[in-house]
C-alpha positions as CSV (number, residue, x, y, z in Angstrom):
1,X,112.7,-0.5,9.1
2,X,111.4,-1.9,12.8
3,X,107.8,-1.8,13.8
4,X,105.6,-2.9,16.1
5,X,103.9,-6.2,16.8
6,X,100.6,-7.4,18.7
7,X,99.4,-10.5,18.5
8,X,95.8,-10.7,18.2
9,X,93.8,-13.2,20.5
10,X,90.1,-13.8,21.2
11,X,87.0,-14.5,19.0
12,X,87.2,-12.2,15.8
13,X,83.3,-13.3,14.9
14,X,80.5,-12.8,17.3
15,X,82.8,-10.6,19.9
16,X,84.4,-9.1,17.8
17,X,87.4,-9.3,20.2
18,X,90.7,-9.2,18.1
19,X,89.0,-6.0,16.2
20,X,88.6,-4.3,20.0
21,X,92.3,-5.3,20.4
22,X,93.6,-4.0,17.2
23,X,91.7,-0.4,18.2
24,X,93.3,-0.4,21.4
25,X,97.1,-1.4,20.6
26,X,96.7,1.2,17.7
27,X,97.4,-0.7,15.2
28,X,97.9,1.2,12.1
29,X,97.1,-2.0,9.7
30,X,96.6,-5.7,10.7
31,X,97.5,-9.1,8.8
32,X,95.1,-11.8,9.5
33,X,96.9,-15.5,8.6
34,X,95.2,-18.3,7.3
35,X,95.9,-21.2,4.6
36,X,93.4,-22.9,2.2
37,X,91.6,-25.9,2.1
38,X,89.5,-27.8,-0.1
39,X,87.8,-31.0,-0.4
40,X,89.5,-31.7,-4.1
41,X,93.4,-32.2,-3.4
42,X,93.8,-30.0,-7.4
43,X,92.3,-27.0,-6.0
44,X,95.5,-24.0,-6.0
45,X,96.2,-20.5,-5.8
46,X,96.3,-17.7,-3.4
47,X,93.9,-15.1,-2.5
48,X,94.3,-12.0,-0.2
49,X,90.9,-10.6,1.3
50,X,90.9,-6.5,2.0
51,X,88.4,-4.1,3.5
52,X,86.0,-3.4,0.7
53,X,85.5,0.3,1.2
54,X,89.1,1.2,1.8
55,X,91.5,2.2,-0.5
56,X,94.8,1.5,2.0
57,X,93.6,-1.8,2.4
58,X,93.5,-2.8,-1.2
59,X,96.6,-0.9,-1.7
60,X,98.2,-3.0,1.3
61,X,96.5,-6.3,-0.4
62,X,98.0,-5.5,-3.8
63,X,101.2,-4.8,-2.1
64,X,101.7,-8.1,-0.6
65,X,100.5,-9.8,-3.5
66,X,103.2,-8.2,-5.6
67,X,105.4,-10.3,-3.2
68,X,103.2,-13.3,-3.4
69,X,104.2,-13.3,-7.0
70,X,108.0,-13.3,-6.9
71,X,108.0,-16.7,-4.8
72,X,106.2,-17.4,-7.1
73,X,102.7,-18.2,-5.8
74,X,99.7,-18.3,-8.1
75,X,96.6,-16.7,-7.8
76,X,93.2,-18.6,-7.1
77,X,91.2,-16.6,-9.4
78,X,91.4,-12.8,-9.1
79,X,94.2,-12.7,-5.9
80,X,92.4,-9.5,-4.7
81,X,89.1,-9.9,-3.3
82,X,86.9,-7.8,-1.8
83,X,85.9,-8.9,1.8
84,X,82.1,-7.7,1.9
85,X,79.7,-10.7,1.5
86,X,82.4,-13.1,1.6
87,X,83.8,-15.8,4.4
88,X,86.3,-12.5,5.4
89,X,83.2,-10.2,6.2
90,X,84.9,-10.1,9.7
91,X,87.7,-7.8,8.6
92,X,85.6,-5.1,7.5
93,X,85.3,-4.8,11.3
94,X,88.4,-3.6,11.8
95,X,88.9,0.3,12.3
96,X,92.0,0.6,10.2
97,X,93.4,-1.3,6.9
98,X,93.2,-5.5,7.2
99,X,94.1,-7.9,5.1
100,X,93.4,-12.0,4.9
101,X,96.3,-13.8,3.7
102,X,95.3,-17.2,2.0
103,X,98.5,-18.1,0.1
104,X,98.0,-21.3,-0.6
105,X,96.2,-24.7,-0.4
106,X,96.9,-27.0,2.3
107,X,94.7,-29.9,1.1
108,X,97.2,-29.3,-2.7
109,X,100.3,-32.0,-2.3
110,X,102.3,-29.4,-4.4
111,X,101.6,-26.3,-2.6
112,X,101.7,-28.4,0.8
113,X,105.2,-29.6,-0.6
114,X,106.4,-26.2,-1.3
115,X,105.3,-24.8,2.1
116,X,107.5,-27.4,3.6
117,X,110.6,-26.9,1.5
118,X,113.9,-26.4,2.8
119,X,117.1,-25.5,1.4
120,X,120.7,-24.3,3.4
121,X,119.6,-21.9,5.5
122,X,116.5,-20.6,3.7
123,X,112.9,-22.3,3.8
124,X,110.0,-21.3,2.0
125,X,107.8,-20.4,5.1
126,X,110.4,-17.8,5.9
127,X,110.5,-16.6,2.2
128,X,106.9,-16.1,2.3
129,X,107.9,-14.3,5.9
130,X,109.6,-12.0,4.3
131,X,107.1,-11.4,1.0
132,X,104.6,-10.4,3.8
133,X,106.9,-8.3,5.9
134,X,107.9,-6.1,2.6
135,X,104.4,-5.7,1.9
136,X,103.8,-4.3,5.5
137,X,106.9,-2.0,5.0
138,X,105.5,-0.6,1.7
139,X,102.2,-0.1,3.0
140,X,103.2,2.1,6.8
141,X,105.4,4.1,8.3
142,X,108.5,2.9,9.9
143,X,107.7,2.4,13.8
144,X,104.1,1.7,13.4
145,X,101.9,-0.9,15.1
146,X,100.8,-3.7,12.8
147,X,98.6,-6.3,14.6
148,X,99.1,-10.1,13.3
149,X,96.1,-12.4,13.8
150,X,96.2,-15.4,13.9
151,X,93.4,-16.8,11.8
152,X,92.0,-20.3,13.8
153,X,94.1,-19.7,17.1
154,X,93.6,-18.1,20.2
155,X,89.5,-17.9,19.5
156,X,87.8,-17.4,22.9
157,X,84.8,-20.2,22.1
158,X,86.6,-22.6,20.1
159,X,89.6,-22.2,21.8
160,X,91.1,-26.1,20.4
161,X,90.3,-25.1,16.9
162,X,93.5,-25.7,14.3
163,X,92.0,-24.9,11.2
164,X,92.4,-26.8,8.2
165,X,94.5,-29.9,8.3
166,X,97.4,-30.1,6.0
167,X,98.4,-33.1,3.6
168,X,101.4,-33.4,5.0
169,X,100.1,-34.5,8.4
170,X,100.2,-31.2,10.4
171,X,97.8,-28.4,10.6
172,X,97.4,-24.5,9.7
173,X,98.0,-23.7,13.3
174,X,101.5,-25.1,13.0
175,X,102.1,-23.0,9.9
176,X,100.1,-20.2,11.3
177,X,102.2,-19.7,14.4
178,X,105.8,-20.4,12.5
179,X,105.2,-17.4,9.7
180,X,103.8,-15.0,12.5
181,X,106.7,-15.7,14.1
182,X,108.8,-15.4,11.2
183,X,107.1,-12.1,9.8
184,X,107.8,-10.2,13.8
185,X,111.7,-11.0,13.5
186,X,112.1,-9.9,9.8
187,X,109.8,-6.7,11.0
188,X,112.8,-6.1,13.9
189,X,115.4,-5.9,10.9
């Protein structure tokens, strides 16, 4: 099943611009990435953020969660959380379903180990690729327009910003950029 892609650039705070951008690519759904941090190197899980008030948003969340799971990745708490009140408020902005992805704990030297795993001619970054891709497919139509943001990058004001710093010596914008690119080829397939 093909679909879509727009990449989502500008502030998605304050301007609100990546929400204006979403609304006028038509995006049916959009995937905001990001990656966990914390200041104690035990803390672990995943957690994806959805639109409070809207059903297709949960149901996309618990969608791509049910992926999550078969890598397996373990949940921070309750995986599914509500974005109202929360450091995701911004997404209730958007006009159709969104969904945060925080799969994992950058500042953990396990989950940071297992995001850089490679093996033959798989990787875990591109199995996570594709958890995320099938949980787009079994949330929207074939040939729909999903809009991927990407979380730290490409903000208007803070335009240097690279999120959280991994323990492995890079940064959530290199992850960031290497799984949106990964999740718009396996959308092509």
């Amino acid at each position: 099943m093909s679909f879509r892609t727009v990449l989502l650039k500008g502030d998605y705070t304050g301007q609100h611009e990546r929400q204006a951008m979403a609304q006028k690519e038509g995006c049916a759904g959009v995937v905001d990435f990001h990656f966990n941090s914390f200041d104690n190197p035990q803390a672990h899980g995943g957690e994806v953020f959805y639109k409070s008030a809207c059903a297709d948003s949960k149901k996309f969340a618990r969608s791509i969660w049910s992926e999550f799971e078969k890598l397996p990745l373990p949940p921070h708490g309750d995986p599914l959380k509500p974005a109202a009140g929360s450091r995701a408020a911004y997404i209730e902005r958007y006009a159709m379903p969104a969904v945060l992805l925080e799969p994992l704990f950058l500042s953990n030297p396990q989950q940071a180990e297992w995001l850089h795993m490679t093996g033959g001619q798989s990787s875990n970054v591109k199995n996570l690729a594709q958890a995320i891709a099938q949980g787009i497919r079994q949330s929207f139509a074939e040939g729909s327009t999903i809009g991927l943001s990407p979380g730290h990058i490409f903000k208007t004001l803070k335009s240097t910003d690279s999120g959280a710093d991994c323990c492995k010596g890079d940064t959530e914008k290199d992850h960031v950029l290497e799984l949106i690119n990964l999740v718009e080829s396996e959308l092509q397939i």
